[in-house]
C-alpha positions in Angstrom: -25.4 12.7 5.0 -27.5 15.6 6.3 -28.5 17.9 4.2 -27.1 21.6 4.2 -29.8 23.4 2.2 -32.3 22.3 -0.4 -32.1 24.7 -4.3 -35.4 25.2 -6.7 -35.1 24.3 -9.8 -36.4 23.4 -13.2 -37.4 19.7 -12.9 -35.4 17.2 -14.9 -32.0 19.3 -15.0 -28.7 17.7 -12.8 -26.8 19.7 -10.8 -24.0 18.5 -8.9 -21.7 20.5 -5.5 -18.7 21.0 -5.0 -17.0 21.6 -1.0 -13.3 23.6 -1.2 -11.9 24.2 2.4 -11.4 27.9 3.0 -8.8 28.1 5.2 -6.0 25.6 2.3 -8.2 25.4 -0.9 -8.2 21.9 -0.9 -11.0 19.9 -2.4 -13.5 17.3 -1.2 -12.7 14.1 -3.5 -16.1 11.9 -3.1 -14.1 8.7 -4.2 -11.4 8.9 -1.5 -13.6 10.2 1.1 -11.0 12.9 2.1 -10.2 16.7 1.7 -6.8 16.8 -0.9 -4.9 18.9 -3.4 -6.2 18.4 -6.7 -8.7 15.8 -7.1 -9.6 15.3 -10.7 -13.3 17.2 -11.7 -15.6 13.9 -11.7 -13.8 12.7 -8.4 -14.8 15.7 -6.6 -19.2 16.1 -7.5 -20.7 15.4 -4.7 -24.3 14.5 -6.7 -27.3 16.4 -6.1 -30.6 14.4 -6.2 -33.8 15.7 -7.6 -36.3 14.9 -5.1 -38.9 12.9 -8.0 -40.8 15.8 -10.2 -40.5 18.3 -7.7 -38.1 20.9 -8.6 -36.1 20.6 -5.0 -32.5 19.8 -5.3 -31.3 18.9 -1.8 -27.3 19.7 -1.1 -26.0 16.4 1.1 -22.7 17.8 3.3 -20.8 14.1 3.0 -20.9 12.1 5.8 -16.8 12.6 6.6 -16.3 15.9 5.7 -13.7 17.0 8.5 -15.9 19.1 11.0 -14.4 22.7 12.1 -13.5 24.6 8.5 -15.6 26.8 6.3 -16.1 25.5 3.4 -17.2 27.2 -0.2 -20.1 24.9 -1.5 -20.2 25.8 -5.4 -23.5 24.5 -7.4 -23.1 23.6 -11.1 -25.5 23.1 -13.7 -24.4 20.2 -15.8 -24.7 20.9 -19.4 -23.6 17.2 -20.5 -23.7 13.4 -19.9 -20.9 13.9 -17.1 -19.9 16.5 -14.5 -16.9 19.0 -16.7 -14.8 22.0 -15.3 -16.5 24.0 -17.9 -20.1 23.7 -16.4 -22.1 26.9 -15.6 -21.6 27.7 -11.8 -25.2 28.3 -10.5 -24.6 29.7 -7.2 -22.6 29.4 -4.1 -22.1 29.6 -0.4 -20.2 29.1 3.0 -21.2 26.1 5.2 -19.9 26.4 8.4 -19.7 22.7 9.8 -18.7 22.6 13.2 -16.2 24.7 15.2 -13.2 24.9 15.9 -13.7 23.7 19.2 -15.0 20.1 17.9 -18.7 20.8 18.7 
C-alpha cells in the first residue's frame, strides 16, 4: 500500500479511512477488495496505524483500489471498541489516483 498522506494526532487514539468513488458513490469494501454499493460500515475501514508513540497516523491508499477516479477519503475518530457510522468525521479530502488515461 502506499501511503497518501500522514495526520497528527493525539497518541493512543484510533482513527480509521474511508475511500467513496466520486464519479458513482460507491464504496471501498476492505474485505472484498473491490469498489461496491453498500458495504456494511466495518467492511469498509481501511485501518489507520499509529506509527508507535508518535502522534503520525499514516493514510494507506489499498493496494487494488481501481486507478483513474477521484476518490473522497473521509477520516474518523473512533469513539468505541469498533469502527460505527456514528463516529466523529475528523477531516477529509480528494485523492486523485491515477488518470484517466491509465498512467
Amino acid at each position: 500500500m502506499a501511503i497518501f498522506n500522514t495526520i497528527y494526532r493525539a497518541t493512543g487514539t484510533t482513527y480509521y479511512a474511508r475511500f467513496v468513488a466520486r464519479i458513482s458513490g460507491n464504496t471501498w469494501n476492505d474485505t472484498t477488495k473491490v469498489v461496491e454499493a453498500g458495504p456494511s460500515w466495518a467492511n469498509s475501514v481501511v485501518t489507520m496505524t499509529e506509527v508507535p508513540d508518535t502522534g503520525q497516523f499514516p493514510i494507506q491508499i489499498p493496494a487494488l483500489l481501481p486507478k483513474g477516479y477521484n476518490y473522497d477519503v473521509t477520516l474518523y475518530l473512533q469513539a468505541g471498541a469498533v469502527p460505527v457510522n456514528t463516529d466523529a468525521i475528523d477531516s477529509t479530502d480528494i485523492l486523485k489516483l491515477g488518470s484517466i488515461f491509465g498512467f
